[in-house]
Structures are given as structure tokens and as C-alpha cells.
N, C-alpha and C positions, 0 to 999 in steps of 0.2 A: 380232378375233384370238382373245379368250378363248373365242368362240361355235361357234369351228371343230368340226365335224363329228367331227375329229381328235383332239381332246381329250378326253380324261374327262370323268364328271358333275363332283369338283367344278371343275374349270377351266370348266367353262362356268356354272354358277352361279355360279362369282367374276367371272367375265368379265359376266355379266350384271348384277349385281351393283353394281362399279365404275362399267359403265354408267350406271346408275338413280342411284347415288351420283353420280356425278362430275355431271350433269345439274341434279338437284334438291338434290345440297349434304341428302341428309338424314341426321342422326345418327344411330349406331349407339344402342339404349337401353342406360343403366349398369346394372350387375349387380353389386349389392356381397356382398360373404360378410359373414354376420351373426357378429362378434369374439366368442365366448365364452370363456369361463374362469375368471380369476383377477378377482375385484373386489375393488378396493381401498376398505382403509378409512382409520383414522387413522394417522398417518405414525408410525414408530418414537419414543420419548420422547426427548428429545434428551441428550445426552452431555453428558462435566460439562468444562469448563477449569480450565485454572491460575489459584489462586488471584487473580494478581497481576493477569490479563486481568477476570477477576469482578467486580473491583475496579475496573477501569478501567472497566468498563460500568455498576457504580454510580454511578460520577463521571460519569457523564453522564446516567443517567438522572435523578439527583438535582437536574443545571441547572448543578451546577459548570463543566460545560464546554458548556453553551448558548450559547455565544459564541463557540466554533471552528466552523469550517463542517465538517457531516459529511459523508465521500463512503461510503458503505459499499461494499467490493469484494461481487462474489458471495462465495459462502461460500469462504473463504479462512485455513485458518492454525487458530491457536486462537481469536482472537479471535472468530471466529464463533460458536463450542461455547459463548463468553460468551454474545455478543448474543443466541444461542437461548434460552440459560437463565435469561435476563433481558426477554426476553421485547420484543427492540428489534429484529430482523429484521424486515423487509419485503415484502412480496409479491414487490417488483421485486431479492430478492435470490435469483436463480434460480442455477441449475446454469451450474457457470463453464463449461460446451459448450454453452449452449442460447442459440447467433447466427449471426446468416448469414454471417458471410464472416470467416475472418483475413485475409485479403487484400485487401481494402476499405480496410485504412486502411496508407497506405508506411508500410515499417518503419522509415525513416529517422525518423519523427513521433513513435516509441513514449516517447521519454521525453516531450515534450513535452506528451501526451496522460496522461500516469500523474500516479496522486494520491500525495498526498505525506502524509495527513493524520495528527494523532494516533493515534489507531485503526489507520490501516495499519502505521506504523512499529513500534507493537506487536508485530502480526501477521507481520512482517518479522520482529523478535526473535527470538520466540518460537519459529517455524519452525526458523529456523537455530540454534537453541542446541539443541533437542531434535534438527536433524539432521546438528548438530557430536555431540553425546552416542552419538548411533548410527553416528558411523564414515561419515557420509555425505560427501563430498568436493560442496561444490554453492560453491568459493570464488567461481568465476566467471559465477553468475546470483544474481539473486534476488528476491524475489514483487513484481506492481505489478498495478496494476487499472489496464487501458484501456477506450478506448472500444468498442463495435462498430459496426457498418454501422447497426445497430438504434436506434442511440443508449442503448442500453445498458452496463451496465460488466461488464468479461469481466475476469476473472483469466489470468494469465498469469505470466510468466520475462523479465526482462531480461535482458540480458548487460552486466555492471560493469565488465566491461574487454573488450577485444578477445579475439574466441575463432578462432585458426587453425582452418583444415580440416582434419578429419578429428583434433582436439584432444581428449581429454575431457572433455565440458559437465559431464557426472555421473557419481560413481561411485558405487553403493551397496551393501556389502558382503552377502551373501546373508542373513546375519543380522539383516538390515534390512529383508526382502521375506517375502514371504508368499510359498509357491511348493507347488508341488505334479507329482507326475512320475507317467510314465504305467509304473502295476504298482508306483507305490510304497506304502509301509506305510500304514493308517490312522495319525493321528494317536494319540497317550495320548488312551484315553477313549472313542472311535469304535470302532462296530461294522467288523470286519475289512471282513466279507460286505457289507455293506451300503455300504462305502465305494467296495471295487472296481469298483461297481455306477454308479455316481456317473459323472454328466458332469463333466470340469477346473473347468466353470464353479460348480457345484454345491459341489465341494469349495473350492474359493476361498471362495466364499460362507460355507460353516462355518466355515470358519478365520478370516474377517474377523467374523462375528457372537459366535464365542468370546472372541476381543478385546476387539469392543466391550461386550460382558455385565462386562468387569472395571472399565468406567469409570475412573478415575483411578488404577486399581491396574495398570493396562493400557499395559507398555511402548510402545505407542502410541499413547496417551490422546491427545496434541497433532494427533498425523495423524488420525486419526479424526474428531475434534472440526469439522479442517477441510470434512469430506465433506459435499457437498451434503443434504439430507433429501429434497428433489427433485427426483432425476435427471433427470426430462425428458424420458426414453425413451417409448417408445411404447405403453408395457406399461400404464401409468396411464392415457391418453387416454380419455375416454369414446367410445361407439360415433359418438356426435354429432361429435366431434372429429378422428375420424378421417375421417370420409366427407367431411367438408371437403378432404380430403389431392384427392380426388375421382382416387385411383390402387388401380383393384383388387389389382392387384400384390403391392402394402405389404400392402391389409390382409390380405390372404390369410397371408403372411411373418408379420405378427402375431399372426395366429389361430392359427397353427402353433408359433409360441413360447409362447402363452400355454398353449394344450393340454400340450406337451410341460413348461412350467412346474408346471403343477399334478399332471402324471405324478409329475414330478420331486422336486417338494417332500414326496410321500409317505416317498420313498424317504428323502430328507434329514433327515426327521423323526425318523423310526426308528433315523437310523445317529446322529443327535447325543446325546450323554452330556447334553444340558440340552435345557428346552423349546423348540422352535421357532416362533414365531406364523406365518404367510404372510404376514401386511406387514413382516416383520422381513426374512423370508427373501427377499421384493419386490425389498426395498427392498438388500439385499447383493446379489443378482444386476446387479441395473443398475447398481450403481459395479464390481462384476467384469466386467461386460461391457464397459464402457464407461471404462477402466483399464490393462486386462491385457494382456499380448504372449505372444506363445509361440516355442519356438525347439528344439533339436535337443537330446536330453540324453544325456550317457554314459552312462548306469545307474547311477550311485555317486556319494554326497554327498563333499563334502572329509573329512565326517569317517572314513569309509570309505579312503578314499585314506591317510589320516594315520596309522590302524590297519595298512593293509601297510606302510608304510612303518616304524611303530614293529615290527611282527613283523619286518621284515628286519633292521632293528637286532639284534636279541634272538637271530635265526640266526647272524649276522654274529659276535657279542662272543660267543655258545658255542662258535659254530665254529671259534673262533682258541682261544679259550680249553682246549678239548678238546683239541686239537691234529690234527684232523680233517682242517682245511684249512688251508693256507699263510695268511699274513697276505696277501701277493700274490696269491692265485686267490680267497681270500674277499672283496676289495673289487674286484676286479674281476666278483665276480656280482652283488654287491651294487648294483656301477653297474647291471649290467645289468639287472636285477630294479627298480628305479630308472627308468631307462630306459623299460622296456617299459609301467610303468603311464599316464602318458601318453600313450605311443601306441597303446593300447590301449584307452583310453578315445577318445582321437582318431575310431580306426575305427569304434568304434562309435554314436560321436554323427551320425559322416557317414555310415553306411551302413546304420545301423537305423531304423526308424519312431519311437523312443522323444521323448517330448516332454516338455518343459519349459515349466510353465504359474509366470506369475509376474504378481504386484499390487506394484509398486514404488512405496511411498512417495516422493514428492517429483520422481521421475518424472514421476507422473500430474499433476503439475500445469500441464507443458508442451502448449501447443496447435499445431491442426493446420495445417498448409499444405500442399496438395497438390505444389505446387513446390519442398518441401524433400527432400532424399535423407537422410537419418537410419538408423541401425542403432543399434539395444539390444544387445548381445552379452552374454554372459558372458567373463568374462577367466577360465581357466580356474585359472592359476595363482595369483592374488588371490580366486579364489573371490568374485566379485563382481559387478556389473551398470554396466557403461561404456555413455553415449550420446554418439554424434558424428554431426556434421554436415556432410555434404560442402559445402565453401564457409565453414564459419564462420561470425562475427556481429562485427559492428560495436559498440565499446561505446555503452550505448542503445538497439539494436535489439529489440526481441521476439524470444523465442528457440522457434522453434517446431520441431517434431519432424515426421513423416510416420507416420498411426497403420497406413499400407497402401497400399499403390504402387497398387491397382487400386481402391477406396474412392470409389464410388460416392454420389450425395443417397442410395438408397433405404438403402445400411448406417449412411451417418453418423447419419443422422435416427434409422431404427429403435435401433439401440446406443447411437449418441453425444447424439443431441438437440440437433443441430442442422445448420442446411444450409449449404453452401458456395457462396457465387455464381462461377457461371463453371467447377464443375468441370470439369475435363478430363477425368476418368474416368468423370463421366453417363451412364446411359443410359436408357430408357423402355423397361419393359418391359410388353409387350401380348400380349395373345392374340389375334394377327392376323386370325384366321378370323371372329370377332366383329363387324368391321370390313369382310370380303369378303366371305362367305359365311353370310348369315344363316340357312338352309337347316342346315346342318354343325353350326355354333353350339346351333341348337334342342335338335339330336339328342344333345349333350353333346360335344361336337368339339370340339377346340382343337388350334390351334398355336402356343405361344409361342415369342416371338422376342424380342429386344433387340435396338432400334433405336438404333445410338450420329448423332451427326453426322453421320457418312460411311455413312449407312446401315446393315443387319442385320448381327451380328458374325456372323462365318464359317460357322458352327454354324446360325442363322437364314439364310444366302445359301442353301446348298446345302440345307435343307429346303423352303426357295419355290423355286427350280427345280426339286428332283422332284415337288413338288405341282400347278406349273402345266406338267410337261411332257408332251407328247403319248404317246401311247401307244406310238410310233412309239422314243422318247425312253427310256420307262420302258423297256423291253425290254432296249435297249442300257444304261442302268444295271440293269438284272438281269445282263446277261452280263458287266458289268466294262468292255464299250468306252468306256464313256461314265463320269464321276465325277464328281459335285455339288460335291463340296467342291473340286474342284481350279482348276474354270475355267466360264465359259458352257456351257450344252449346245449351243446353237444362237443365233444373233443374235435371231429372233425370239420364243426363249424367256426369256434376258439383255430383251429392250426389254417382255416380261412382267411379270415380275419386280418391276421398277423404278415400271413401271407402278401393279402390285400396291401397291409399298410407297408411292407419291403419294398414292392414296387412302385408304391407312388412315391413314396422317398425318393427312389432311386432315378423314377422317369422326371422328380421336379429338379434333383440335381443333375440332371443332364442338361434338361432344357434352361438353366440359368447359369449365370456367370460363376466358375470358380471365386469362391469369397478368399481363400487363401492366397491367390494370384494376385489380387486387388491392393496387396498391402503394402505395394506403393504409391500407394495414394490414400494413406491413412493421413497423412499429413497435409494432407492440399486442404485449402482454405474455402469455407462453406459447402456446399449441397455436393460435391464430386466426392471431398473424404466422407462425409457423412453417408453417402450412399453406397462409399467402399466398407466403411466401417459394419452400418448396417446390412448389408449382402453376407460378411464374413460371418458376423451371430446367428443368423438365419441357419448359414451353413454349418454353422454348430451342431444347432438344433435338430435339422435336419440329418446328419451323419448318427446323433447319438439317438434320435427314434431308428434309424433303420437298424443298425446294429441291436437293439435293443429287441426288435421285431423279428429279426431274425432268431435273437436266445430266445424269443417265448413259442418260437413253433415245436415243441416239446411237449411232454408231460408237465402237467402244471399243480400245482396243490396252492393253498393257503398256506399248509404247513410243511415243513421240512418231513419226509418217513424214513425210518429207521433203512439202512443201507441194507442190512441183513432179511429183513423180514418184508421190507416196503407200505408198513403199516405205520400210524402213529405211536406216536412214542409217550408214554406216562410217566412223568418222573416218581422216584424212589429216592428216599431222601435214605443214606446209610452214615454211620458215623466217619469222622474226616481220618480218624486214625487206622481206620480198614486200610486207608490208600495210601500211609504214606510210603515214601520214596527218596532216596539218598541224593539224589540228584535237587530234589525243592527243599534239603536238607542244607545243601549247599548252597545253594541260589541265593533265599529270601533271607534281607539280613536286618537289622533294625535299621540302618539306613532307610530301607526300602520301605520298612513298616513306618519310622518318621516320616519319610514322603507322602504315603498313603494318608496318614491323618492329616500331616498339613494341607495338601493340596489335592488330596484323591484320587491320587493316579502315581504309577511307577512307570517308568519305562525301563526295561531292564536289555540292550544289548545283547549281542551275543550270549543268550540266553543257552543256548544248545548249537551242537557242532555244525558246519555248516553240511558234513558230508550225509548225516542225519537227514539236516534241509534236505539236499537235493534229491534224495531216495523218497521222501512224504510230496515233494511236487511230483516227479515220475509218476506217483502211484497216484494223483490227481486226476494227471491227465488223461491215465488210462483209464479211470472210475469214468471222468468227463465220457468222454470217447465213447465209452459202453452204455452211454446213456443211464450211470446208475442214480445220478443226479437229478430232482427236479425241480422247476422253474417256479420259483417263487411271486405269488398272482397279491400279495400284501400291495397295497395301496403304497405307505409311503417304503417299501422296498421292493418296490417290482421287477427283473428283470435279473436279480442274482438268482443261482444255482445251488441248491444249499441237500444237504442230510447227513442223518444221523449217523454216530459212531459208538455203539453201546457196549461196555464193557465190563461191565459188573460182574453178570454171571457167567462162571464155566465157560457154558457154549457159546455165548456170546462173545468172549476172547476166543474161541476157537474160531470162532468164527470168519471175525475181524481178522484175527492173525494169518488165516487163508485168505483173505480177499486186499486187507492192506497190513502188511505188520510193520509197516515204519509209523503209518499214522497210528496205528492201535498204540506203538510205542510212545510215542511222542503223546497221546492220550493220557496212557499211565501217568507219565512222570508229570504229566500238568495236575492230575489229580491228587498229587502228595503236597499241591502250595495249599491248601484249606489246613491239615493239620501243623505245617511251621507258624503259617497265621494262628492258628489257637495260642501257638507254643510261644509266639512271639507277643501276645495281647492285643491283636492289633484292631479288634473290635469288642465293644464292649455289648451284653446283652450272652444270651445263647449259643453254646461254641457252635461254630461254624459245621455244616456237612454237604457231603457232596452227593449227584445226582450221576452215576457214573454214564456219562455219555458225551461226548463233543460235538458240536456241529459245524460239518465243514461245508466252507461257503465259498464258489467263486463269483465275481464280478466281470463279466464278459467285458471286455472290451466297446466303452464309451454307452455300452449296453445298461447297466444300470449303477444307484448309488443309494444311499439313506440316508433320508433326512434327520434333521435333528431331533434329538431323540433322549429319554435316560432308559435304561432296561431294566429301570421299578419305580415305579410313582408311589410307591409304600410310603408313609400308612395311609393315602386319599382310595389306593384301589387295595382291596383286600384276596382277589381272585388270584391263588397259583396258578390256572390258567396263564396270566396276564404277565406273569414276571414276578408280581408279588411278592413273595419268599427269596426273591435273589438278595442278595449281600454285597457279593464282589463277581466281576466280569473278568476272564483272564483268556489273551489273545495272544497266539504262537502266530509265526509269520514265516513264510519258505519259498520267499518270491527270490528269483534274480533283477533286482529293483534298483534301477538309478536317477537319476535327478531330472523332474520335468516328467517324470511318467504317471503321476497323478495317482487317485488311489490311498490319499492321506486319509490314517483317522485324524480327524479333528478334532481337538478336547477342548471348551469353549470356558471362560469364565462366566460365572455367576455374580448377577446381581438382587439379591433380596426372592432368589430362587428363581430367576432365569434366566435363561441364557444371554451372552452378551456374544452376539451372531461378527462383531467386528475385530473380538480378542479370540485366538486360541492358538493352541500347539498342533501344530501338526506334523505325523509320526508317520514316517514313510513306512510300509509293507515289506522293510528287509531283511530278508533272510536271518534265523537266526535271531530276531527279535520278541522278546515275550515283553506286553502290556497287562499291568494286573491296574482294575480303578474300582471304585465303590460304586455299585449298580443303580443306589438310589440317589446319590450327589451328583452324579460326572453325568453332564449334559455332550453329547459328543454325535458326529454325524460322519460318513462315510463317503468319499469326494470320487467322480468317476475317474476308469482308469483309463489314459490315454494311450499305454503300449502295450497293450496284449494282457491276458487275464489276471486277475489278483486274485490268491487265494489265501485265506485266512482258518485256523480252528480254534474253536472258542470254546470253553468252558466255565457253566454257570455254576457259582457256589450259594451255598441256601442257608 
């Protein structure tokens, strides 16, 4: 196809290309960018603690306390600012982000797992006494050292008592943060000019190094103290250390931070009123990087605010005084003038560029979860920094935060220093051309893309369809008929494409280290496990695009077509009592229907025989096999295999019954649960009816999944189309399904109507399982399948 006559030079050199690759399996060669920059030397001299901590680390180095068992958290607290200055930290006492997974161990186990020992309970103290002293509100967590996936110990937040959704975990009054705003003053001391000049992160950086220079004289000697000495970012790695990572990608991203570091620190040097060393200033960058949040600013501190508000006083009490204005029309501008600052600041937080960059003590000591929903805010009338949690925490849980909705291995790693197993927000970025087109590549050509799971994100789709399409192709996207980014240009440029993206998968996991071989040395201490860690997620990512590339070189729709006809399918709502069936006579019992209103969802077991089961997967795989399936092109469920099973009329059960009559059966009798449900009351409104058709869906293997989701936002969208009219979702299941084969539906708690992405049930694909939930409550998502295909049928009730 690539070789066509019709195509450009490079599509035929890609096409050639793929070829020779896909044949002989040969790797692309690696090309790394050589890291210059910034070389690190000895790490900042450590910061001094409280007395009483100094003390406590005499008492043990002395032997006194030789006979308690030590656990030392990472660096944590003041206690650590002891143990440095005493000279009893450890190698293995690393940067409390530097692990692979918060999600590795249930949060249900976090107390279980936390030390208790001398030393922490110190460390505990002293936290909270200095950040009761600073106005910080933290009644409801407080510091433990857990395990990691690494066997490591990670600092962390418990929660002491139960925390509501959407509650205050913390509050930290702004007087308590280190903050900085975009076109605000230099600090006392700081060059004006040179400040301006200054990246957010830059200015952070001074203002935490100003601090630490005052050592115990320094309102936040105790925070301080707790700060790692080695962050763990990427910025310190030797060249050797990085190329382990074996992702051009990172180092490139590195090389560019480290360059624009060392710009940067010129600049920094100049504007600070004290000396600056580059390992000082290093070493302040990586805990501001790897720290800080930013958010929307009004333009104006509270003390700002507090000043008009004191000059409207002082107008106010002349102006009656004078006799100028009424006592009545002078409090009434007063409110107004009152009034307006507020929403004045309001508009301008929401509709200007202006930012707020902020380092929050005792914040930063909370970890991450990709599955947690969290917001920092500013409260604007407390003049303060509030964190909550969509969903809350259980007392005993780990109380983790989200440092970024979209938060990626390559940012965690790079900023934070450490990887996450199983991200969601993964992706592998390549220079795909490297991989196709070794010809391109020579000549200095590239095209980068980002390959997530489900293949190149949108931005990558629509640059490899105009690159591999014909000439024919190009013309019409010059005149506008035709758009990349919207949809296929053509079937046989779409099965290009796909193609395209199989082989570079395949030529990048040649050419790099098995991530699964690696995995002994998930445990090794610093930049070896962390590069074994992050090698394996890559290869994650990279297995479950190419599988995924391979199901979409098929027939593709938006929507699932009818099996029979290969057309769309229009629902027909008929009444629920046409359908019923002795068997959903039997099944659904008021148990089921209590369950359903308490919680939203049944799971019903051995719902039907197995021997049933194995006759409706047979007849799967032979549907599969004949290609009667097509590949599902929906954004958040791309890469399953799904169509119709229509059965209402006549011919249509004749139909069905000549092409599958196990599934056509197993159809029926799911279509008899709508009228036990009437029978039963189990919704209240319009009796229930059904739409008679099922749709059967598989999940290729690591090929695709679906995100979280409900299957009717009724009554916000009103469109049948949409789902709208759904009621209840009911899912038969006919897999041969065992433990570890992935493929869960996940059924998710709800807080205040949304999902809580860190609670849910999940209901493995076994045989012989029927799932009935309500379409417009149950938030639920689709997990990929690790061993070979999952097939599920589903029928929607109206």
C-alpha cells in the first residue's frame, strides 16, 4: 500500500521501510542528546533543628536508645534537620517522592503499615506545634511513614479521624506560604529589574534560599529542616544515569531545563541582595518544582484590600462628619464601595492571565494519586490556602492529593522523582519518523508524536494521516474538503496509519531494554530502580498502543451496525411485557431490587449456565474471525470491537438465530429483566421498556478500555441519541476469566455526583455473570484486558 505509485516519496519510503522492518524485527539505532549544563557538586550544608530534636538524636547516637528499634521516615519533620546535623541519616533516607507507586499498597492498610517509633512521634510534635504557631489548621491529618511498592519508606498524611468530601484537609493562611505573583514587586532587598526578569520558579527559589540562609532565626526553620537534601529530580542524574531511562524524549526535556537553568541562575544571582552558590540555587529549584501549584490571582494582596477598605472608613466618618453627605447615602456607598472590591477582584482573577505561584508548608508533604480529584484554592476572604478532596478519607487512610489531572511518568520523574505504576495519564513520546523512515530521520526530520494506550493523541492522529496520505489526499486537505484532525481521510489511509503506528511500537520495543526483565531492580536505591521502574511503564504503554493498532486496522465506525443488516441501528422503545421470560422470572428477586436502590448496581453470579456461556463465546469468536465486527473509532472507547444483535421482529430473530442462536438466546432472556423490574417497583416514574437489541462488544487484548463514564447524564442532556432515555444497563458475561487477567468493570463511588476514581468494586468478566445498575447513577469504567479478549453483551433499558 505504502509503495503505491500514488503516494509521496516519504510514504513510500515509510512503506518500504515498515516492510524490511516488520520482516526482519530490525531496531531503529538510539540517538541520545548529550545532557549539558549544570554539574553538581556538594549538596547545601544542612540546616540546624530544635534544640530538643538535637537532643533526641544525641540520645541515641550516644546508645541510650540502642535498644528501641529504629525506623527512620525519609526526610520528614524537624527531626530529620537533627539526624543530618548529627550526622545519623542514611543513604536509604531519600526524597519522600522518590517511589513507584502510591497506589501499590490499599489505602485501607495505611495505618497498619506506619511506624510508630520514638523518633517519628517527635517528628509528629514538632511539625504540628510549629504549624499550630503558624495559623495552620492540619487537626485532621498528620505525618506517618509508610511502605512503598519499593520496599521503601515514604512519608506521607494520614487522616486521624474521618475526612468528608469536599471538607478542609488543610488550611494554611497565606502568611504561612511563600508566594509570588505575576508583575508583582521584588521582594525587600531584590533588584526591581532583575526580579521582573525572573521565572515564578526562580523567584520561589530566592525566597526559599533567603529563609533558609537565616537557619534557626528563620520563621520556618522547622519546615525547612524537613526538606529533603536530595530531591531526586533529574537535574542531578549523571549522563550514565540517565541513558539508563533509555527514552530520548526525557533527556532532551532535561537538557533543556538544565540549559535554561544555568541561563537562569545568572540572572538570579545578580537580583539576590546575598551570595548565591548553583548548588544552593539546585538544590531550591527542585523542592519549588517539585512543591508548588499555581492558580488565578486578583492582582492585590489582602493587605491591599484592607487599605481600601480602611480609606473608605476615613471617607465614610469625614463625610458624615462634614456634613457632606447624609448618614444614609454615606453607608449606603460605603456598602457599595465594599461590595465592588470583591467583585472586582473576582473578575479579574477569572478573566485575566495574572498568576499565583505558591510553596505551601505542610501541603507539600501530601502524596500523589493519580485517582484522587483534590483542589488547593485560595479562600479569598480567609486570605488563605484550603485542600479538599473529592470523596474524603477514611480514618487511617493516607491522605493523598492530585499534583495534576494530566501528570504524566515523563513530568513526575523529571519534577517529582518518582514513577507511578499503572498511570493513567502515560504516554510514550517518540519521534516516529526514526522508527519509519530512516531516509527522513538522517536528513534531520522528525515527527513527534505521543502515543498514549489507545494510540497517537489527536494532534499525532491527524499529522500521520497527512504524512502518509496520497497526493490525491493532500490536495483536498489543501482546499479544506478533507481535515486530519477531524476523522479518516480514506479507509485505506485510516488502515495506513494504524499500520504505521504497529511498527514503530514494535521497532521502539526492540530497540530498548525489556521493562519486564528489569524487575529486579525495582528495589535498588535511587536512579538504577527508578530507571528500571520507569523502562517497565513505558513498556506498558508501548505493548498496549501496539495491540491496540493492530485491532483498529479493520472496519472502523463511530457507532456499533446492526450484525444483520451492517447499517445503523434506531431504537424502538416496545413495552417491557412483550419480552418477558421465565428465566428473569426466576433470577431478579427483591434482594436484587433492595440492592439496586441502595447502591445501584446488582451483581448477580451465575446468572445463566455455563454451557450456554461457552456456546455464546464460540459464536464470538467466529462473528470476530469473519470480521462481522467493527472497530469502535469513539474517543474515550477506542479500540473495542462491538455490534448490534436485533431482535424484535420476525426476521430479525430469524435472522440472528441463523448467524448466532446462543447469543440471540441469551438476548431474549436478558430482555425479560425490564418487566420483573416493573413487577418488582424497582423504579419509580414510567414503567420501564425495552429497545430489543444487544450489543456485543469485545476488548482485544491490552488493545482497548473505557474511561469513566455513566450511560445517561439525564436530565442535563435530553438527546436519545446520547443515552438519554436509558434507566438501567444490564451486562451478561461468557468469558473463561481468572484472577490477574484484568478486564474489571469498575463501579466507582459517588460524591455529591462524582466519581470517587480511588473507591470502587470491581467485577471481574466471568462467565456466567449478569450486572444489572442504574444508567444514570453508576459512574463505572472498563479496565484493559491483560489475557486475551473480553467479551461482554449488554442491554439498554428505557
Amino acid at each position: 500500500q505504502a509503495a503505491a505509485d500514488s503516494r509521496g516519496a516519504p510514504a513510500q519510503r515509510i512503506g518500504a521501510s515498515m516492510a524490511a522492518q516488520w520482516s526482519r524485527g530490525t531496531p531503529a539505532s538510539p540517538r541520545w542528546p548529550s545532557p549539558a549544563g549544570l554539574t553538581t557538586g556538594a549538596t547545601p550544608a544542612p540546616l540546624h533543628a530544635p534544640a530538643q530534636l538535637r537532643s533526641l538524636a544525641d540520645e541515641i547516637r550516644r546508645g541510650d536508645a540502642a535498644a528501641r528499634p529504629m525506623s527512620l521516615p525519609r526526610p520528614s519533620a524537624s527531626v530529620v534537620g537533627a539526624l543530618v546535623s548529627t550526622g545519623l541519616v542514611v543513604s536509604r533516607c531519600r526524597s519522600r517522592r522518590q517511589r513507584s507507586s502510591v497506589k501499590a499498597w490499599p489505602r485501607a492498610r495505611a495505618a497498619a503499615l506506619a511506624r510508630t517509633s520514638k523518633v517519628q512521634r517527635a517528628a509528629q510534635a514538632a511539625w504540628r506545634t510549629w504549624a499550630s504557631d503558624k495559623g495552620i489548621d492540619a487537626e485532621k491529618v498528620d505525618l506517618m511513614t509508610f511502605k512503598d511498592a519499593a520496599g521503601g519508606e515514604l512519608r506521607g498524611m494520614v487522616a486521624v479521624e474521618d475526612i468528608e468530601g469536599d471538607e478542609e484537609l488543610l488550611v494554611v493562611p497565606s502568611s504561612a506560604v511563600f508566594q509570588t505573583t505575576t508583575g508583582g514587586p521584588a521582594p525587600s532587598g531584590f533588584d526591581q529589574g532583575s526580579w521582573s526578569r525572573l521565572d515564578w520558579w526562580a523567584q520561589l527559589a530566592l525566597l526559599l534560599l533567603r529563609e533558609a540562609r537565616l537557619a534557626e532565626q528563620s520563621a520556618f526553620a522547622t519546615w525547612i529542616s524537613s526538606l529533603p537534601r536530595n530531591v531526586g529530580s533529574l537535574l542531578t542524574w549523571t549522563e550514565a544515569e540517565l541513558a539508563a531511562l533509555e527514552y530520548p524524549a526525557l533527556l532532551e526535556r532535561v537538557a533543556r531545563q538544565r540549559e535554561e537553568l544555568e541561563e537562569v541562575f545568572e540572572r538570579a544571582s545578580a537580583c539576590a541582595p546575598f551570595v548565591v552558590s548553583k548548588e544552593d540555587f539546585l538544590w531550591a529549584v527542585q523542592v519549588v518544582r517539585s512543591r508548588s501549584f499555581s492558580g488565578p490571582y486578583e492582582g492585590r494582596g489582602a493587605g491591599d484590600r484592607l487599605l481600601q477598605v480602611a480609606l473608605i472608613a476615613i471617607l465614610l466618618t469625614g463625610g458624615i462628619a462634614s456634613g457632606l453627605v447624609s448618614v444614609e447615602d454615606g453607608l449606603g456607598g460605603a456598602f457599595a464601595a465594599l461590595v465592588a472590591i470583591p467583585l472586582t477582584d473576582f473578575f479579574v482573577g477569572s478573566s485575566s492571565k495574572l498568576k499565583r505561584h505558591v510553596l505551601c508548608p505542610v501541603v507539600d508533604y501530601l502524596n500523589h494519586d493519580s485517582a484522587t480529584v483534590s483542589d488547593i484554592a485560595y479562600e479569598y476572604f480567609a486570605d488563605a490556602f484550603a485542600v479538599r478532596v473529592v470523596g474524603g478519607f477514611k480514618k487511617g487512610e493516607q491522605v493523598f492529593i492530585n499534583y495534576g489531572e494530566k501528570r504524566s511518568n515523563d513530568d513526575l520523574l523529571q519534577y517529582y522523582g518518582f514513577v507511578e505504576v499503572d498511570c493513567p495519564n502515560d504516554v510514550y513520546d517518540m519521534d516516529i519518523l526514526a522508527n519509519l523512515d530512516a531516509e527522513a530521520a538522517a536528513s534531520g526530520e522528525a515527527l513527534r508524536v505521543k502515543l498514549t494506550r489507545t494510540g497517537p493523541d489527536d494532534e499525532g492522529l491527524a499529522a500521520l494521516r497527512t504524512l502518509l496520505a496520497t497526493d490525491r489526499e493532500r490536495s483536498q486537505l489543501d482546499d479544506g474538503s478533507l481535515d486530519a484532525s477531524v476523522g479518516p481521510l480514506t479507509e485505506e489511509n485510516e488502515a495506513l496509519v494504524w499500520k504505521a503506528v504497529t511498527t514503530a511500537c514494535e521497532v521502539e520495543l526492540q530497540r530498548t531494554s525489556a521493562g519486564a526483565a528489569n524487575q529486579l531492580s525495582f528495589t535498588e536505591v535511587g536512579p538504577a530502580g527508578l530507571a528500571a521502574r520507569f523502562r517497565a511503564e513505558k513498556e506498558k504503554v508501548l505493548l498496549a498502543c501496539r495491540a491496540h493498532a493492530e485491532s483498529r486496522r479493520g472496519t472502523a465506525s463511530a457507532a456499533p451496525l446492526s450484525l444483520t443488516t451492517l447499517s445503523a441501528v434506531l431504537p424502538e422503545f416496545r413495552p417491557a411485557s412483550e419480552h418477558r421470560h421465565p428465566w428473569a422470572d426466576a433470577l431478579l428477586s427483591q434482594t436484587h431490587v433492595d440492592e439496586l436502590q441502595r447502591s445501584g448496581y446488582a451483581v448477580i453470579p451465575e446468572a445463566f449456565d455455563l454451557e450456554l456461556a461457552a456456546r455464546c463465546l464460540k459464536e464470538c469468536e467466529e462473528l470476530d474471525a469473519a470480521a462481522r465486527t467493527t472497530v469502535t473509532t469513539n474517543r474515550c472507547n477506542r479500540g473495542s470491537r462491538s455490534t448490534w444483535l436485533e431482535f424484535g421482529a420476525e426476521t430479525e430473530r430469524s435472522l440472528l438465530q441463523s448467524a448466532a442462536p446462543a447469543l440471540g438466546e441469551l438476548s431474549q432472556m436478558l430482555a425479560g429483566l425490564p418487566d420483573r423490574a416493573n413487577g418488582l417497583g424497582l423504579l419509580e416514574g414510567p414503567p420501564l421498556a425495552v429497545h430489543a437489541a444487544t450489543m456485543l462488544a469485545v476488548y482485544p487484548e491490552r488493545a482497548a478500555e473505557y474511561a469513566v463514564h455513566k450511560d445517561s447524564y439525564a436530565p442535563a442532556e435530553t438527546d436519545p441519541a446520547t443515552g438519554a432515555s436509558r434507566r438501567l444497563t444490564v451486562l451478561a458475561y461468557f468469558n473463561e476469566w481468572k484472577d490477574g487477567a484484568g478486564g474489571e468493570l469498575k463501579i466507582y463511588e459517588a460524591d455529591k455526583g462524582k466519581p470517587d476514581l480511588r473507591r470502587f468494586q470491581a467485577v471481574s468478566p466471568m462467565a456466567g455473570t449478569v450486572v444489572v445498575f442504574d444508567s444514570r447513577r453508576v459512574w463505572h469504567s472498563v479496565a484493559p484486558s491483560l489475557r486475551g479478549p473480553r467479551w461482554a453483551l449488554t442491554l439498554w433499558v428505557h
